[in-house]
C-alpha positions in Angstrom: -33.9 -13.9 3.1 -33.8 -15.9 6.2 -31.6 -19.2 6.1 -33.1 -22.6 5.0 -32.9 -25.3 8.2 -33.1 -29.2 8.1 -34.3 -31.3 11.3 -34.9 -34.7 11.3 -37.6 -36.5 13.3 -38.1 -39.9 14.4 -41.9 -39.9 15.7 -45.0 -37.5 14.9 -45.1 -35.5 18.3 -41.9 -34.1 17.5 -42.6 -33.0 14.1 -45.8 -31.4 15.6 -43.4 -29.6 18.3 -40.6 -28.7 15.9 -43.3 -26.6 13.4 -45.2 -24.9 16.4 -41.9 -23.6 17.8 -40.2 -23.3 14.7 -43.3 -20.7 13.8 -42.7 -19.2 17.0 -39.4 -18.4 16.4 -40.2 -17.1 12.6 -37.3 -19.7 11.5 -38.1 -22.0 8.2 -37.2 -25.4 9.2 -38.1 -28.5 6.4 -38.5 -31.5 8.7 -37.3 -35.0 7.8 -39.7 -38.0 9.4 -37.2 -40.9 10.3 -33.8 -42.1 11.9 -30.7 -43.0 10.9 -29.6 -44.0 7.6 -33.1 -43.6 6.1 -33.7 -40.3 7.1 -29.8 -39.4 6.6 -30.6 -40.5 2.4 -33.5 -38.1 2.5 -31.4 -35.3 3.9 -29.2 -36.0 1.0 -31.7 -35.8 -1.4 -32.8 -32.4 -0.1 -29.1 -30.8 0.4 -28.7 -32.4 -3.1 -31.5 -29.9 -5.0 -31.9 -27.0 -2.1 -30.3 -24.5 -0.7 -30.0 -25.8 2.5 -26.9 -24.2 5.7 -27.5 -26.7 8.4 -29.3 -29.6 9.3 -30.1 -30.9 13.1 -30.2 -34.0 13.9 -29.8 -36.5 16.9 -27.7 -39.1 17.7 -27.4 -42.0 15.1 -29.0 -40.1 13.0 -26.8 -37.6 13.3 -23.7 -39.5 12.7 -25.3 -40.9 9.5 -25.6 -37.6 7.8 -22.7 -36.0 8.5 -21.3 -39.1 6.7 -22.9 -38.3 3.5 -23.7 -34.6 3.2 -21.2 -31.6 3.3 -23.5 -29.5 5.4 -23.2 -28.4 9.5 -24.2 -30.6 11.9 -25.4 -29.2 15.1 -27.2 -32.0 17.7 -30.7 -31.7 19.6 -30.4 -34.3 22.1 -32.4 -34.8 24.9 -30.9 -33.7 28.1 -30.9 -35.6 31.5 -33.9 -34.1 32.6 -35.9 -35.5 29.8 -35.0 -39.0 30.1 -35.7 -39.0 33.5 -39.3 -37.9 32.8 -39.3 -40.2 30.0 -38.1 -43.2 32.9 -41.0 -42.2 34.7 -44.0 -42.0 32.6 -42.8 -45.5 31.0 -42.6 -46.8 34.4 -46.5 -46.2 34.6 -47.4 -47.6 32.0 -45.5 -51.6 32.8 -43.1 -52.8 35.8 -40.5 -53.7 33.8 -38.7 -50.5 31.6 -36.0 -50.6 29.0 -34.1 -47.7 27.4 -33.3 -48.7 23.5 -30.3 -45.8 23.1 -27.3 -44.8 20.5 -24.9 -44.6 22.7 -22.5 -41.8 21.6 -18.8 -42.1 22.1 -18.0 -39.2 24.5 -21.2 -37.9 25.4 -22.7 -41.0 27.6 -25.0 -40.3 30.0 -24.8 -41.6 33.5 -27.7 -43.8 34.2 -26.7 -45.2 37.4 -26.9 -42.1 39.1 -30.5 -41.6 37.2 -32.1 -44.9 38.5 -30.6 -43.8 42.0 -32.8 -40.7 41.6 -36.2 -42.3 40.2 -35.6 -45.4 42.7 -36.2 -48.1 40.4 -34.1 -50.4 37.3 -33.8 -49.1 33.9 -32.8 -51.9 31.6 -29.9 -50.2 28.9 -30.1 -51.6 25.4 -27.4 -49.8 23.1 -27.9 -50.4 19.1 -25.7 -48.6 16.2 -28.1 -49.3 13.7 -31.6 -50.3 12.2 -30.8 -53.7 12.5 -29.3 -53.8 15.8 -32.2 -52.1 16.8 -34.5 -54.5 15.9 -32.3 -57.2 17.7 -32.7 -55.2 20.7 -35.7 -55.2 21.0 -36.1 -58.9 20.6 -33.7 -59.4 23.4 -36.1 -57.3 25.5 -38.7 -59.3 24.9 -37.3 -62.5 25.7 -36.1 -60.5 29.0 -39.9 -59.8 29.7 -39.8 -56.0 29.5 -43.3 -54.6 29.5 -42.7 -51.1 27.8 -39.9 -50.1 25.5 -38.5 -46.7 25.8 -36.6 -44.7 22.7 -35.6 -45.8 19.5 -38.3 -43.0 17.8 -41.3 -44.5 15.6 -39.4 -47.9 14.0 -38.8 -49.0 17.4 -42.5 -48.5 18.4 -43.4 -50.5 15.5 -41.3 -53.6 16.2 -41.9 -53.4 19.6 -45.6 -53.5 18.9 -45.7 -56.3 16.7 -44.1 -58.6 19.5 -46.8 -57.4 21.8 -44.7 -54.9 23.9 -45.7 -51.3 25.0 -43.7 -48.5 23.6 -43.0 -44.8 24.5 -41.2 -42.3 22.7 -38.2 -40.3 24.6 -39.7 -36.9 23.8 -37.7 -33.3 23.7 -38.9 -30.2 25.9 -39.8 -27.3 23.4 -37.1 -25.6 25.7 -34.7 -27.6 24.1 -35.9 -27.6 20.9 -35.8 -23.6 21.3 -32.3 -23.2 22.0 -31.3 -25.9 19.3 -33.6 -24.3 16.4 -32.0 -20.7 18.1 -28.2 -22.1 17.9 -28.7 -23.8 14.2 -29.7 -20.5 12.7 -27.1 -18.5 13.9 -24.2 -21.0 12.7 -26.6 -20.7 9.2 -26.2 -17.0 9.5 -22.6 -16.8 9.9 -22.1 -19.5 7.5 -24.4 -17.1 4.9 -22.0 -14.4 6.0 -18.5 -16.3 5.4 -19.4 -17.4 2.2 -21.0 -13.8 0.8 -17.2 -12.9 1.8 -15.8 -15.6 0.2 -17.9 -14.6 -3.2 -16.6 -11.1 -2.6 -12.7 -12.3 -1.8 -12.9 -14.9 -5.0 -14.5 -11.7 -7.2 -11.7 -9.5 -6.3 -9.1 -12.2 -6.5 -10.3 -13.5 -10.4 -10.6 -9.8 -11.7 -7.1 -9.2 -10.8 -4.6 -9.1 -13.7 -1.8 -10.4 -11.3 -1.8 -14.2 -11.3 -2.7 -15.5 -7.5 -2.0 -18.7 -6.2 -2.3 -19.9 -2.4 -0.7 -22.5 -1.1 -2.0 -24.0 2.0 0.7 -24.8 4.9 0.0 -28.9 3.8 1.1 -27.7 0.3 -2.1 -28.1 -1.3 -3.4 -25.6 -3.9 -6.0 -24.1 -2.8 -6.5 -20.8 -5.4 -5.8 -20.4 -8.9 -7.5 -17.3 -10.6 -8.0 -16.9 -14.3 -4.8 -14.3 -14.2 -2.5 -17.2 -13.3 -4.2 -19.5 -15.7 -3.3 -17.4 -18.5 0.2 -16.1 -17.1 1.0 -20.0 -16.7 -0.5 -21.3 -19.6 -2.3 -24.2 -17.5 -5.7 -24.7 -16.4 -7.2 -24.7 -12.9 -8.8 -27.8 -12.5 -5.6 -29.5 -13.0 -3.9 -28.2 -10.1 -6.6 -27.2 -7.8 -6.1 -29.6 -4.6 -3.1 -30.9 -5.6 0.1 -31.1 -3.1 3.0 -29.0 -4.6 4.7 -32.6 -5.3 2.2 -33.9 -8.0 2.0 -30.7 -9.8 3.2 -31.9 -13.9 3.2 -28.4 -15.2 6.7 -27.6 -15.7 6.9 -24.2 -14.9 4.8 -23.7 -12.2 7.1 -26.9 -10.5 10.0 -24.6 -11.3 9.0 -22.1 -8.7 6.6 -24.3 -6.3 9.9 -26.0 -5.5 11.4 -23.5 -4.0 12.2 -24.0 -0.3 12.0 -20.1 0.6 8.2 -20.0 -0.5 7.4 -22.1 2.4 9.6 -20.1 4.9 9.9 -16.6 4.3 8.4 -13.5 2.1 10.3 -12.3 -0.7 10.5 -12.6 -4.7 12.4 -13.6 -7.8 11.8 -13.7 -11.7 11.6 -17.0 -13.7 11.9 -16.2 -17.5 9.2 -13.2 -18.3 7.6 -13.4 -14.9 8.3 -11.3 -11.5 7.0 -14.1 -9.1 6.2 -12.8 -5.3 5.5 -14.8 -2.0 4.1 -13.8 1.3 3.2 -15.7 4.2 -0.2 -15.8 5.9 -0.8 -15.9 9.0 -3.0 -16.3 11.8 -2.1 -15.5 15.0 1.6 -15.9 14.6 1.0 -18.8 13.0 1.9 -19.7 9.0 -0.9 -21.4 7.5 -0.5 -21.0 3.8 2.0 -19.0 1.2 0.0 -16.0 -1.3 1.7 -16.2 -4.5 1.2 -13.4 -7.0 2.7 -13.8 -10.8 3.2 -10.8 -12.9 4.2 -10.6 -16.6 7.4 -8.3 -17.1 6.8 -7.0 -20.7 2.9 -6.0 -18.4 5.1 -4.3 -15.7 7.2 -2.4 -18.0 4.0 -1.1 -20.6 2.1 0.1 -17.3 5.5 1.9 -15.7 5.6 3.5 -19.8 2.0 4.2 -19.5 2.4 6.2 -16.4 5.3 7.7 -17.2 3.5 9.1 -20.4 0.3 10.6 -18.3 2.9 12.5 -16.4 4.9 13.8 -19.0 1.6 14.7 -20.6 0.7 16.2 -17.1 4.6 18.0 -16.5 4.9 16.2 -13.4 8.6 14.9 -14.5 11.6 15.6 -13.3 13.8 15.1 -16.2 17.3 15.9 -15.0 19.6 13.9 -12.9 23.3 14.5 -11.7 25.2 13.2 -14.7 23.2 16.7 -16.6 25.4 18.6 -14.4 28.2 20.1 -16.2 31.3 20.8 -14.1 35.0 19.8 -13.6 35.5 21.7 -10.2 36.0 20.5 -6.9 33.4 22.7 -5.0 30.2 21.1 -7.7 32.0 17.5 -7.0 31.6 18.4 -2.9 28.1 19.9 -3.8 27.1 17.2 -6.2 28.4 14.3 -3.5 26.2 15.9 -0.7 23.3 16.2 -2.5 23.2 12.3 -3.6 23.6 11.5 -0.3 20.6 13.6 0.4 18.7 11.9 -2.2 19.0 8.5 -0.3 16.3 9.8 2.6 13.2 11.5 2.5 13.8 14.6 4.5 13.3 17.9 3.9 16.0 19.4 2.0 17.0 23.3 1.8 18.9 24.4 -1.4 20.2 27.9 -1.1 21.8 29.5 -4.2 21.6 32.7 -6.1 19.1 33.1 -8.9 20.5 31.6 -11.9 22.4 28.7 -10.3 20.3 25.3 -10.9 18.5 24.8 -7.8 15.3 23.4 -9.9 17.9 21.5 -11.9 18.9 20.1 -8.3 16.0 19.3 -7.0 14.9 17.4 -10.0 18.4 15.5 -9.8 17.3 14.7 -5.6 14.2 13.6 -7.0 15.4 11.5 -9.9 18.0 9.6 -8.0 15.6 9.1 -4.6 13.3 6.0 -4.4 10.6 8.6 -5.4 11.8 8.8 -8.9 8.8 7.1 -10.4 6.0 9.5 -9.0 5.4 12.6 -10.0 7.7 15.7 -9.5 5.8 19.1 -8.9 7.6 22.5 -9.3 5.8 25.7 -8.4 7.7 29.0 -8.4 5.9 30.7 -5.0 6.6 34.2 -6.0 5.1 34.1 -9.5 1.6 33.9 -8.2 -0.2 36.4 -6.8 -1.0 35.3 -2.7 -4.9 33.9 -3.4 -3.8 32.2 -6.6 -0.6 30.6 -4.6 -2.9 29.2 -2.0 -5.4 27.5 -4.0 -2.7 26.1 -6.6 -1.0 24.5 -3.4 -4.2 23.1 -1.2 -6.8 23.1 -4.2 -10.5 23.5 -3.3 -13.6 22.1 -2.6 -17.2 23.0 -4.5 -18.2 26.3 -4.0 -15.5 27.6 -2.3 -15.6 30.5 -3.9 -17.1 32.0 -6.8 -16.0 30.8 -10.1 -15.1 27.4 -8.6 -15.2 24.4 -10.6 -18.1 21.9 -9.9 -16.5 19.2 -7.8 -13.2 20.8 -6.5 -10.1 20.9 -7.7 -6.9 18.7 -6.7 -3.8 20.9 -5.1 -0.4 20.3 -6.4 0.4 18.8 -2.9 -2.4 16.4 -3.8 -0.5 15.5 -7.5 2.7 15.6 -5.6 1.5 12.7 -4.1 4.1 9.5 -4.6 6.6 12.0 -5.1 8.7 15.3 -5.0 7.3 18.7 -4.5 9.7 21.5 -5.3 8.8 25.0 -3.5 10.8 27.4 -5.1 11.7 30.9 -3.5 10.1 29.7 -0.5 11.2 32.9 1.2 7.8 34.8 -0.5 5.3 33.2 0.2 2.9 34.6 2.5 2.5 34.1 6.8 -1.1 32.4 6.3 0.0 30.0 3.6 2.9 29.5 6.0 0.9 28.1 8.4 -0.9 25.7 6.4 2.5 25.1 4.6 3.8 24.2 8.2 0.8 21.4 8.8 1.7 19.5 5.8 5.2 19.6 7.3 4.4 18.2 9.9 1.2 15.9 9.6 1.4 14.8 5.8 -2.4 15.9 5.5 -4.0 18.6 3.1 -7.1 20.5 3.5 -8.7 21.9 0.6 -9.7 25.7 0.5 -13.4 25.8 1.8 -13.3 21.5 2.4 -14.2 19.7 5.3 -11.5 16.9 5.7 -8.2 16.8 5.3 -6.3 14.1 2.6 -3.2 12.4 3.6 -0.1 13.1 1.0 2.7 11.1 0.5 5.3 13.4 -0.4 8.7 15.0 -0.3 9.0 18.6 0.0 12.1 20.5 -1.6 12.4 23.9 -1.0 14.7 26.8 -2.5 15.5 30.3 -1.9 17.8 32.9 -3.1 17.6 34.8 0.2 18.6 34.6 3.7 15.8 32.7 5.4 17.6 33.6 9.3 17.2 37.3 8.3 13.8 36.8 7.4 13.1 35.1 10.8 14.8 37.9 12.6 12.4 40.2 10.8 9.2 38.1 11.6 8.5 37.6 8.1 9.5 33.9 8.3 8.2 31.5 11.0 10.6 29.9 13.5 9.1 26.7 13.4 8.7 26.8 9.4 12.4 27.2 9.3 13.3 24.4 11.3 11.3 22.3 9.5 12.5 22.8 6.1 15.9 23.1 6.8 16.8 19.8 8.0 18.9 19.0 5.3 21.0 22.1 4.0 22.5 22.6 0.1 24.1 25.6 -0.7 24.8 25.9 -4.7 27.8 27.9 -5.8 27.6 31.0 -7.8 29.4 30.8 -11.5 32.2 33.6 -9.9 33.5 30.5 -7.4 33.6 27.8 -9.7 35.8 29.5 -12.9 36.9 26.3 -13.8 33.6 24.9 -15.0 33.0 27.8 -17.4 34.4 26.4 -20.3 32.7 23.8 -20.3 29.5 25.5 -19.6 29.9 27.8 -22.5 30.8 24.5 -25.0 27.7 23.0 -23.8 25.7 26.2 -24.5 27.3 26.8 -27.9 26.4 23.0 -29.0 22.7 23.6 -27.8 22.9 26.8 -30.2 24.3 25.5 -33.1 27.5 26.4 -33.1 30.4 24.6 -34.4 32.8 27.0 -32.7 33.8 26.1 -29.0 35.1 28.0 -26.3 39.0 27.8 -27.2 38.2 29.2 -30.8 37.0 32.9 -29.1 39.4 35.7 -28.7 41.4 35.8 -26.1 40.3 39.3 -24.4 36.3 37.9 -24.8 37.8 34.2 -23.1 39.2 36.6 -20.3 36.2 38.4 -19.9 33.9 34.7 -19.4 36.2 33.4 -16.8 37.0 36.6 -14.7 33.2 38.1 -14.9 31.6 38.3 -11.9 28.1 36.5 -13.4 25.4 38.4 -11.6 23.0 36.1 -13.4 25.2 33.4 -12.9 24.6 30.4 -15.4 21.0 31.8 -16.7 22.9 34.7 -17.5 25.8 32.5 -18.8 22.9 30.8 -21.4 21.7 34.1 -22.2 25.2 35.8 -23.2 26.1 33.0 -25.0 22.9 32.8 -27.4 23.8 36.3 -28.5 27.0 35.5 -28.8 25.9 33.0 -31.7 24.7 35.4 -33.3 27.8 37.6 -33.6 30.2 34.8 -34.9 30.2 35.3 -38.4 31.5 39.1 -37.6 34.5 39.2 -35.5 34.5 42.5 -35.0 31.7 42.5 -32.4 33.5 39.9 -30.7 36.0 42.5 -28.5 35.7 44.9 -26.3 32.4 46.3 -28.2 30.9 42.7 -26.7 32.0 43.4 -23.7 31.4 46.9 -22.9 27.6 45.7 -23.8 27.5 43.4 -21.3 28.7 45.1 -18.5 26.7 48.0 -19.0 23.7 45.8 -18.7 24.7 44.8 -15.3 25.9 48.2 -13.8 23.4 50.8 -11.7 24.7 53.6 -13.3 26.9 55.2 -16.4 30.2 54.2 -14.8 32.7 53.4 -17.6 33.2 49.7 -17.2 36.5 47.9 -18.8 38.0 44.7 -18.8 41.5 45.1 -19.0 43.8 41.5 -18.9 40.2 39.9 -18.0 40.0 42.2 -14.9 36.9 44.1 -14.3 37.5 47.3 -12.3 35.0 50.8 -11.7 37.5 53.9 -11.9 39.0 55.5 -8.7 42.1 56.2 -7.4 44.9 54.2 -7.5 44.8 52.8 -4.2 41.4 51.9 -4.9 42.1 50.6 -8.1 44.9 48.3 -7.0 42.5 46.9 -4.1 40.0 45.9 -6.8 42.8 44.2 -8.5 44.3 42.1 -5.8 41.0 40.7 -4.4 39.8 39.8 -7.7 43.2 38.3 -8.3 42.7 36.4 -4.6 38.9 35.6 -6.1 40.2 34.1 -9.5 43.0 32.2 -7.9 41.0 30.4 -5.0 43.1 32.9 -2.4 46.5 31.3 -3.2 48.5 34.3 -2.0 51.9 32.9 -3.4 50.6 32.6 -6.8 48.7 36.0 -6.7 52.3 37.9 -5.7 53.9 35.9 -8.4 51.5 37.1 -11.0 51.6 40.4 -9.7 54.9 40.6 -9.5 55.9 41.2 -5.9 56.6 39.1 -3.0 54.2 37.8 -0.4 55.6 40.2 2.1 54.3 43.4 0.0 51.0 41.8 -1.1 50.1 41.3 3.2 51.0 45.1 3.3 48.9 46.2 0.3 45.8 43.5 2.0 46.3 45.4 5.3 47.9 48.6 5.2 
């Protein structure tokens, strides 16, 4: 749909011009007959019931419509050449010539050096309106002009009826060209800005957050249906109003504020989160966006979210204070690791199965400023190799057989916002390495058998059990892998260095159970065996021993050395005879091998204090370096 044009006309030829070039041009023009303010009320009247862009007008005319009609204005007057040709022609038609003009402030043409050019006198006669017009043209004739130039078809008339000749100042179609030309591409891009604007103003009243913008005279100029509800008012009663006559008292409570108009930021007033931002236009602040959002709203779509991902398992839902210790080496550990969880590096937690990496990671992820997305555990070496590398990259249609219709989403993809923890990252396979590595590195996922890769926000934790350097010495671990993930380093103790916190492991365990006993109410030989064993399962183990344990309460006599012998046979390679003797665990030898196993487990459960070890041993410090290094 090509744009609808105006043009006014103040005698016949130019009507006939305007349609033959307009037709040329394939432009729809509607052309008003007349000048000034008659032909300005017409225009009115059109704009009024059409759907007009711009009109085009000349001179007086001109000036009279874009004083009563909110449309473009662009101007078709006559250039120098064509009042010199219109001198000329009037000049054979009488001796004496004059040039009835609206003279426009600014854009006056130099007629002086015109008459020096045609060689004769132009007489000027300026009018501003229909009535000055006509009192031109009576002072021409009592000058004796013979033909009257300009003015358009009321001048003609007038100047008829006192017996003068009269001319019209006519337009070349090369100027009516580039002015048709030049009108319908302002219409165009004024067609274009305001589609935009009905897009912008669409987007802006679905919104559910309340938008106001204030313009840099503090004038509101937007209020969508969001803010109208949020602030109980309506629009229309503050729409181009300065900030200062606003009534409404609690939009006045914020509007007031002096930071609105200066910075970015936010604040709450009562139940609303209220934020400002500045907009600007090359450097330079022309208004304030202000966006108003209900709390109780906030909170119900944070719960809502929440819900889908515990519905999903994408939550994390440990923190630090679920960590149950009293020693100094989990403080050190525990300290570390919240620092950690303050950046968004890599981090590398290294621990023996059993010890609460996952239940680290989730703490990392819980106290980090990703704590709100969605936290993604995978355990890389329970999945088979093909299974791994589609459950981490997902993949497109027809990828493979058996794929589902559409694709599926990878758990980096779900990671997204958030955490991804990679546990026993030390198995997965050299191939998925690599693609493991470009995530690393560029933040981008491609799905098995895709085409494109998806950008991913995310956080990668990874955990092993092993000795990722060895593995690199071995080739079975990339170089560059290895750097990548172990910026940040955590190494989790096993149960046999922290003693201390067994106690209160076991208490924890038994209150999970059931139990109403705690750890002080065992036997002493079976409290000696918890806090000298050396845990090869560490706390999983721990949780494991002490579930059975529940169930041999009520019958004491399970509770000694029977218990224990069953334990450590578990744990042993072969039929050694096992015993726990004073809460020492030993394997039969001789005696010099037997005392070696004593001291360095003393040296172990004592945190290598070699003074307290001799005293509980019985000898001095002098023997005890002989027996360490004889």
């Amino acid at each position: 749909m090509s744009p609808k044009l105006i043009m006014t006309a103040g005698y016949p030829e130019l009507v006939e011009m305007i349609e033959k070039v307009s037709n040329e041009l394939q432009i729809e023009v509607t052309v008003v007959k007349g000048i000034l303010t008659e032909a300005a009320e017409k225009v009115k009247e059109m704009v009024d019931n059409g759907n007009y862009e711009v009109v085009i007008s000349r001179a007086g005319t001109a000036k009279a419509v874009r004083e009563i009609v909110d449309l473009p204005v662009v101007n078709h007057d006559s250039d120098q050449f064509d009042i010199l040709q219109g001198f000329i022609r009037a000049k054979q038609l009488g001796e004496k010539v004059c040039f009835i003009t609206y003279p426009e402030e600014g854009f006056l043409f130099n007629f002086e050096d015109m008459m020096k050019v045609i060689g004769f006198e132009v007489t000027i006669l300026p009018y501003n309106s229909t009535e000055e017009l006509e009192q031109q043209i009576k002072v021409a004739k009592e000058m004796g002009i013979d033909v009257v130039l300009g003015g358009g078809i009321r001048s003609a008339q007038i100047a008829k009826s006192h017996g003068m000749k009269s001319m019209y100042l006519t337009a070349s179609e090369r100027t009516i060209k580039r002015t048709l030309i030049l009108a319908n591409k302002v219409a165009e891009d004024r067609i274009l800005l305001k589609e935009k604007a009905v897009r912008h103003n669409a987007v802006i009243n679905a919104s559910e957050e309340g938008i106001l913008f204030i313009n840099g005279d503090r004038e509101i100029e937007t209020c969508n249906p969001a803010a109208e509800r949020i602030l109980n008012l309506k629009a229309v009663d503050v729409l181009g109003k300065n900030v200062d006559e606003v009534a409404d008292e609690q939009l006045v409570s914020f509007l007031h504020e002096k930071e609105i108009y200066t910075s970015r930021g936010n604040f709450t007033r009562k139940n609303i989160n209220v934020t400002f931002e500045p907009v600007l236009v090359e450097e330079k602040r022309i208004g304030t966006v202000i966006t108003c959002r209900e709390i109780s709203k906030i909170q119900k779509l944070e719960n809502k979210i929440r819900r889908e991902l515990h519905l999903k398992g994408l939550v994390a839902k440990y923190s630090f204070h679920d960590i149950i210790h009293r020693s100094k080496k989990m403080d050190d550990v525990i300290q570390l690791a919240t620092e950690y969880s303050r950046t968004d590096s890599t981090v590398l937690i290294i621990g023996e199965s059993g010890t609460g990496k996952e239940l680290f990671a989730q703490s990392i992820h819980n106290a980090s400023k990703r704590k709100d997305g969605p936290f993604v555990a995978v355990n890389c070496a329970a999945l088979p190799e093909s299974i791994l590398e589609s459950e981490l990259f997902g993949y497109a249609e027809g990828a493979f057989t058996g794929a589902n219709r559409g694709g599926r989403q990878g758990l980096f993809e779900l990671a997204h916002g958030g955490t991804i923890f990679l546990d026993e990252i030390g198995e997965i396979p050299s191939h998925i390495q690599t693609r493991l590595l470009r995530v690393l590195q560029e933040k981008v996922v491609m799905r098995i058998g895709g085409d494109r890769v998806t950008p991913v926000d995310i956080r990668i934790i990874a955990a092993t059990n092993r000795k990722l350097w060895d593995l690199v010495k071995e080739e079975k671990f990339r170089l560059d892998l290895y750097f990548r993930l172990s910026v940040l380093h955590l190494e989790i103790p096993p149960l046999f260095q922290r003693r201390e916190d067994i106690p209160l492991l076991v208490n924890s365990l038994m209150k999970k159970q059931g139990a109403a006993s705690v750890f002080e109410d065992l036997p002493e030989q079976l409290r000696n065996f918890f806090t000298s064993y050396h845990w090869p399962g560490n706390i999983r183990q721990l949780e494991n021993i002490v579930e059975r344990l529940q169930l041999r309460l009520s019958n004491a006599k399970f509770l000694g050395k029977e218990f224990v012998h069953e334990v450590l046979m578990e744990t042993e390679s072969d039929a050694r005879t096992q015993q726990a003797q004073d809460g020492l665990v030993v394997s039969l030898g001789t005696m010099e091998e037997i005392e070696q196993q004593v001291i360095h487990n003393m040296l172990e459960r004592y945190n290598q204090n070699r003074t307290l070890v001799a005293e509980k041993l019985g000898i001095s410090r002098t023997t005890l370096w002989k027996k360490l290094n004889g």
